[in-house]
C-alpha positions as CSV (number, residue, x, y, z in Angstrom):
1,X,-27.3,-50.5,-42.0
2,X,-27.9,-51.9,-39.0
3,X,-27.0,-51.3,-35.5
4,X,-25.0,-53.8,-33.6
5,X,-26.4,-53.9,-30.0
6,X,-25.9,-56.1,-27.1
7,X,-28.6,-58.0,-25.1
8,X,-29.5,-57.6,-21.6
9,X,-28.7,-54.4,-19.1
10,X,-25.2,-52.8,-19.1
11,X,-24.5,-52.4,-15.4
12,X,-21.5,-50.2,-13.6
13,X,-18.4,-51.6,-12.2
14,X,-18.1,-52.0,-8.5
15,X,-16.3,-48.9,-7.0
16,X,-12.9,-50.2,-5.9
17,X,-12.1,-49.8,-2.0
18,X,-8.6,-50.8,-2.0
19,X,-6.8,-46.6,-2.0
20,X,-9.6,-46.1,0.8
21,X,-7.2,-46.6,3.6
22,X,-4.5,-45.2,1.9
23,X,-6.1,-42.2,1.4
24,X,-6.9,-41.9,5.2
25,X,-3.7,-41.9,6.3
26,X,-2.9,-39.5,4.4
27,X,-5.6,-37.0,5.6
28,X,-4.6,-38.1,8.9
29,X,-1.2,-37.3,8.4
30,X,-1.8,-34.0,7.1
31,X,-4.4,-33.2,10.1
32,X,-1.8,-33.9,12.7
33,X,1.2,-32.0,11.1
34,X,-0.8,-28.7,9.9
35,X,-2.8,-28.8,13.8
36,X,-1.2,-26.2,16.6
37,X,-2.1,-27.5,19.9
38,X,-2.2,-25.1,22.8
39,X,0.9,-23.5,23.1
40,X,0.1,-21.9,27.0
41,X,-1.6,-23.7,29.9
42,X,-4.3,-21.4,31.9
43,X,-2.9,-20.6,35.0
44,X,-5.3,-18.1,36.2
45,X,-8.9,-17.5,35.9
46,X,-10.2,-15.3,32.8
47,X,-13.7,-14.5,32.9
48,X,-13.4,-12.1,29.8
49,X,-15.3,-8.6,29.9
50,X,-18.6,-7.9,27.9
51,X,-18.2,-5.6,24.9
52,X,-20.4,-3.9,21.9
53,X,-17.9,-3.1,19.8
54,X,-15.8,-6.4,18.7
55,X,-13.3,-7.4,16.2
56,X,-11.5,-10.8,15.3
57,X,-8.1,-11.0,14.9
58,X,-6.4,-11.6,11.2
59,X,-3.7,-13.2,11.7
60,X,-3.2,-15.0,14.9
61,X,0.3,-16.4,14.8
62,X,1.0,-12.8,15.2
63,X,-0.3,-12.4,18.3
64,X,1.3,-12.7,21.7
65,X,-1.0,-13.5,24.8
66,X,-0.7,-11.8,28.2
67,X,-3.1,-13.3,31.3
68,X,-3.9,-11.1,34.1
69,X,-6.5,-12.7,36.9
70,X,-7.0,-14.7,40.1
71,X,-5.2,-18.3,39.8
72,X,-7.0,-21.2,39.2
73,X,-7.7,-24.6,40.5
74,X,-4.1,-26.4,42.1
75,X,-2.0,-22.9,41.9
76,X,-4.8,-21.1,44.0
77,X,-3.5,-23.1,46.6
78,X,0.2,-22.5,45.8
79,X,-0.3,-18.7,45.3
80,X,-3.3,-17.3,46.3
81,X,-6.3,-15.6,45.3
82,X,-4.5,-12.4,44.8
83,X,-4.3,-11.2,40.5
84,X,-0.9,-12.7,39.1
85,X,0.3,-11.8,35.8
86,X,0.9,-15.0,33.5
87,X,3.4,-15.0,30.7
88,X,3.4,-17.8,28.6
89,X,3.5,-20.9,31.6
90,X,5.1,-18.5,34.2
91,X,2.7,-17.1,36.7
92,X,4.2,-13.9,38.6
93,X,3.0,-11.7,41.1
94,X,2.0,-8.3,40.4
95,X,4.8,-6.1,39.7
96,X,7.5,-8.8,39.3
97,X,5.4,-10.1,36.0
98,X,4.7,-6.2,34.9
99,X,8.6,-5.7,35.0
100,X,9.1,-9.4,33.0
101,X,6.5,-8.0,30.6
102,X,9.6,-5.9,28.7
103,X,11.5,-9.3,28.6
104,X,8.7,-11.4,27.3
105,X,8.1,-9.0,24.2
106,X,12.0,-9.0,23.5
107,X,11.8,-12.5,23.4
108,X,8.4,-13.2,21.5
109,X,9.9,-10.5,18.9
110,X,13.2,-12.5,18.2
111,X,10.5,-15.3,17.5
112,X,9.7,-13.7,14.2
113,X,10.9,-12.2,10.9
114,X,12.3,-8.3,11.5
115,X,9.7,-7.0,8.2
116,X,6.8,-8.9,11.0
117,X,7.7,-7.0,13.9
118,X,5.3,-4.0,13.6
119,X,2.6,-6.5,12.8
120,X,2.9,-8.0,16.5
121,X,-0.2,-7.3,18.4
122,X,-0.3,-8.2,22.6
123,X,-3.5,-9.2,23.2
124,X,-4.5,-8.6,27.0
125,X,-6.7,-11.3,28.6
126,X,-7.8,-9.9,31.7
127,X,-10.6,-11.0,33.6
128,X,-13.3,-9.0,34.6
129,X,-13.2,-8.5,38.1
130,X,-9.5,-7.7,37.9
131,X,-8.4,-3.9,38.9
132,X,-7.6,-1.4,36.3
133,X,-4.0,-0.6,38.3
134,X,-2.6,-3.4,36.2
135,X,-3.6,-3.2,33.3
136,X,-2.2,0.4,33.1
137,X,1.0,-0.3,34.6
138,X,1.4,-3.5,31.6
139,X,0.5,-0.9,29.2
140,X,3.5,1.6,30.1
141,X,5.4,-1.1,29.8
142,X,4.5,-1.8,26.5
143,X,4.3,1.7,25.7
144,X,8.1,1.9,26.8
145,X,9.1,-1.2,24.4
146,X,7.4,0.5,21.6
147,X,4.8,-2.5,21.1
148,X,1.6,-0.3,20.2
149,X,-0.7,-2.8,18.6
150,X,-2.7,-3.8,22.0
151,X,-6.3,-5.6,22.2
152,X,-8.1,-6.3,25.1
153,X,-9.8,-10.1,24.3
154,X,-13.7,-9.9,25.1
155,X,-17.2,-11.3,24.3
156,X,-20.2,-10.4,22.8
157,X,-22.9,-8.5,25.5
158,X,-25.6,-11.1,25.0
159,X,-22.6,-14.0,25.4
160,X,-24.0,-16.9,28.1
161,X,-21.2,-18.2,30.2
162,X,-21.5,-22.3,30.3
């Protein structure tokens, strides 16, 4: 028997383009509902400290984010140069933000489920040239709401500021 067999080259079918824009709005859709944009503005300078000894964080929605440092820019002219505590968008002078500090936990903890609550870590961002005095008194605040999970944000030694 014989093969049957066609003449000339068998060539492949032009890739259709017509889904192409329908599948980019759906990957754009999906970027701009699963992206969290900056939830705080930076009201204060943070020059983070050098460190040797670093870990990342695991899970980051469990974190809560307290600012200690100098303002910055437009609010150095409305409050100072003095350290203000920053909590969430509120910027508060020394001891008036440590006393808020108890609030601000209460109300980050009724953020989240009761079986998360241990899990809630406060992360201190202080900058650098920023005296100890404050940081300590935050801490016996903390200490007094029972929030025990505390890191202090940092860089690598060999990190280059830009």
């Amino acid at each position: 028997m014989a093969a049957i067999r066609k003449k000339g080259s068998k060539e492949t079918p032009a890739i259709s383009t017509a889904s192409l824009p329908d599948i980019i709005f759906i990957l754009l859709f999906f970027f701009m509902v699963a992206t969290v944009m900056r939830e705080t503005e930076l009201k204060v300078t943070f020059k983070p400290p050098k460190a040797t000894e670093l870990q990342k964080l695991e899970k980051k929605s469990l974190v809560n984010y307290i600012y200690v440092g100098p303002p910055t820019g437009k609010y150095a002219e409305k409050y100072g140069t003095a350290p203000r505590v920053q909590l969430n968008d509120v910027l508060f002078e020394k001891q008036e933000g440590v006393d808020q500090v108890r609030y601000f936990i209460e109300n980050e903890r009724s953020k989240v489920d009761e079986k998360l609550i241990p899990q809630l870590t406060t992360s201190l961002r202080v900058d650098r040239d920023v005296k100890m005095g404050i940081v300590t008194d935050i801490k016996q605040e903390l200490r007094k709401m029972n929030a025990l999970k505390v890191n202090y944000s940092a860089v690598p030694k060999g990190y280059e500021e830009k």
